[in-house]
N, C-alpha and C positions, 0 to 999 in steps of 0.2 A: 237470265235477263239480257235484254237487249237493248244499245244503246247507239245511232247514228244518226253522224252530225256532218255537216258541210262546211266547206273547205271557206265558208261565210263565217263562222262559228266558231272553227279549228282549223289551221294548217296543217295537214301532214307533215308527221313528223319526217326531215329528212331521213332519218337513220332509217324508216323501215319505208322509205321512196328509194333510197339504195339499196337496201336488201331485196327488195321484188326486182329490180334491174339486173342484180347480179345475177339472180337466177330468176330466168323470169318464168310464171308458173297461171294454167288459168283462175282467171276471177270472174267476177258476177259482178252486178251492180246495184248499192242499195236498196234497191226496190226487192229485185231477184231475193237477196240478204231476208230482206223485213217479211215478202212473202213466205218462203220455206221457212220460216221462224215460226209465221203464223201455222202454217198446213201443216209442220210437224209437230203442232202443240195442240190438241184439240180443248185446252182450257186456256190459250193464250189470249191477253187481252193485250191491245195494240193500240197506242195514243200516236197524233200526228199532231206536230206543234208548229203551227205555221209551214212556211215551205223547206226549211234546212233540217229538224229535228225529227226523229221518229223515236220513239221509245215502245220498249215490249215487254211482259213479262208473265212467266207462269208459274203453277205452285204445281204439274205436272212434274213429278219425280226429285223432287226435291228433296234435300235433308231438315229430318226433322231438326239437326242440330244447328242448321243456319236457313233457317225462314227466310225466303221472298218475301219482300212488300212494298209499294206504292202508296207515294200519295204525293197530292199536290193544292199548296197551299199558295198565297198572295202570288199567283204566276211561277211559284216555285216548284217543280220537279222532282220526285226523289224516288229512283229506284235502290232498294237498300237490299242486301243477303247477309244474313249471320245475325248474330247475337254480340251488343254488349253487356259485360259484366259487372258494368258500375252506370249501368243505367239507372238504378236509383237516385245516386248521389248527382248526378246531372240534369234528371226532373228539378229537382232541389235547384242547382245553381242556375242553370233554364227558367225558375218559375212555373214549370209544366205539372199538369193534375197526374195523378197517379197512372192514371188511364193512359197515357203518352206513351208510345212504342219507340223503337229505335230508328223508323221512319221521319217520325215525328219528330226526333232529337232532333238529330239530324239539318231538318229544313231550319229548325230554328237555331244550330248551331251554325249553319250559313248565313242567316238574317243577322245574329252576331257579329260575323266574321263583313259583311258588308256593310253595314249601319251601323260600327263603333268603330272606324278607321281611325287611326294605325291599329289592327287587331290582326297579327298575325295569324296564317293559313296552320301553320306549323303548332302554331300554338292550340290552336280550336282541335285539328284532328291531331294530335300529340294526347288532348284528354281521353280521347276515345278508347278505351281500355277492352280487347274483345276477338273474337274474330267473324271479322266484317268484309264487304266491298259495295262501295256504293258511285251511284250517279247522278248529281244534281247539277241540274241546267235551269236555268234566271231567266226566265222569258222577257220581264222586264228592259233587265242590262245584255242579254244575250251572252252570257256572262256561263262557262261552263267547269264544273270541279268534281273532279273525280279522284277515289284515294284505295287505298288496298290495306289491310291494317298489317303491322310490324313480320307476323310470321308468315303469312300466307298462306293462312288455311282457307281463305275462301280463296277459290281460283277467281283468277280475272286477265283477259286477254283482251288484247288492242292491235287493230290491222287497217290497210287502208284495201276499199274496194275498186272497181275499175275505174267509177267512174269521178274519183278521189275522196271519195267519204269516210271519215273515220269512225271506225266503229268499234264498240265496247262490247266484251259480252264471257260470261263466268262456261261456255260453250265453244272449246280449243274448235271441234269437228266444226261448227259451223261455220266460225269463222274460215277457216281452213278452205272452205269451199269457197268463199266469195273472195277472199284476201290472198290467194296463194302463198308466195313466199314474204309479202310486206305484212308478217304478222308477225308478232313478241308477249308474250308472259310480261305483265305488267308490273313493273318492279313493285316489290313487297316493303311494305312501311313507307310508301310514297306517297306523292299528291301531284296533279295537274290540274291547273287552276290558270284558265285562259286571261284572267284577268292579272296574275303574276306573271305569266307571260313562257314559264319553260315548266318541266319537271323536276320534282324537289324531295330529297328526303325531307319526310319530318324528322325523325330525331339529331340528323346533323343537316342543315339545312344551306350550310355554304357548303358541303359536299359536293363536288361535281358528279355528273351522273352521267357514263359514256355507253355507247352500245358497241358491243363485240359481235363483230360479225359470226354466224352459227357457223357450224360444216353442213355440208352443203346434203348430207344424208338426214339432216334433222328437219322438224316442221317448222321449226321459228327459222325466220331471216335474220333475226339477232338477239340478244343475251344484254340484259340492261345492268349496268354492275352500278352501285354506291361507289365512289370512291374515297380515300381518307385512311386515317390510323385506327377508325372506330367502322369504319365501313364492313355491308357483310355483301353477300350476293345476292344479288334482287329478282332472284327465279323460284320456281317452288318445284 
């Protein structure tokens, strides 16, 4: 799955605007990005959402064990990978028919999360019991939130490309192409949520979360650590 967004939507993150600086390494530009995503997918389906957003995604070689899927409901967005394990019992507290997938959770656990303020972020994906990664962007509020669940079995990578656009995607190689060195492993048990405004563990969520610069033999520009007493390493 693929996920790019402009610097309208999301700021580059400093730590990996410093990390491509330090070493600086060639990139591509969104577009370049969204194209080879498509032409190396030949089941790739590509949505364009206004001028800042592009979203992509295939079921081309995927794991049976963590299913791709799309859907987008009231202007709402949701590229989802993986499986949760108490998706049952979340139909239940959701309201949702049987039929409801983890897509579907999902958008409506964001409608939650934005239509019953104070509802913390932490709180909504803290239920999420599973291994998952997903991307929801709120066409509405322009409003974007993305989360990795506690272990990191699903991969998810996050890079900036040349022409500053930040982009998501469970595909280390392709980033790697357009991002050079301003690309990182998206911390595990996390969330970025543009409307909280920085990156947050869920389970300790006053945790500060710093980035370690990589060595310089590695493909990431840096290494995102939890910090705290209860903190773990947010790499996979």
């Amino acid at each position: 799955m693929l996920g790019v967004f402009s610097s309208s939507i999301i700021s580059p993150p400093d730590e990996l605007v410093a990390a491509g600086c330090r070493t600086p390494s060639p990139k591509t530009t969104s577009a370049t990005l969204v194209n080879r995503f498509v032409d190396t997918n030949s089941s790739a389906v590509s949505v364009q959402v206004g001028d800042h957003v592009h979203l992509a995604y295939t079921h081309q070689s995927e794991s049976l064990l963590t299913p791709r899927s799309f859907a987008v409901k009231d202007d709402i967005f949701c590229l989802f990978e993986g499986v949760l394990d108490n998706l049952g019992s979340l139909r239940q507290q959701y309201g949702l028919a049987k039929s409801a997938n983890e897509v579907v959770l999902v958008i409506e656990a964001y409608k939650a999360l934005r239509d019953r303020a104070p509802y913390p972020p932490s709180h909504v994906v803290g239920h999420l019991s599973g291994n998952f990664a997903f991307i929801v962007f709120d066409k509405s509020t322009s409003t974007l939130f993305v989360a990795s669940d506690r272990n990191g079995k699903v991969p998810l990578y996050w890079g900036i490309t040349a022409d500053g656009y930040v982009a998501f995607s469970d595909n280390s190689d392709l980033l790697k192409g357009s991002c050079g060195k301003s690309l990182a492993s998206f911390p595990q048990g996390c969330f970025l949520s543009t409307a909280v405004g920085e990156l947050r563990c869920y389970q300790n969520p006053k945790n500060k979360i710093t980035a370690v610069p990589a060595n310089e033999e590695e493909i990431w520009g840096a290494t995102f650590k939890v910090e705290g007493p209860a903190a773990v390493a947010a790499t996979w």
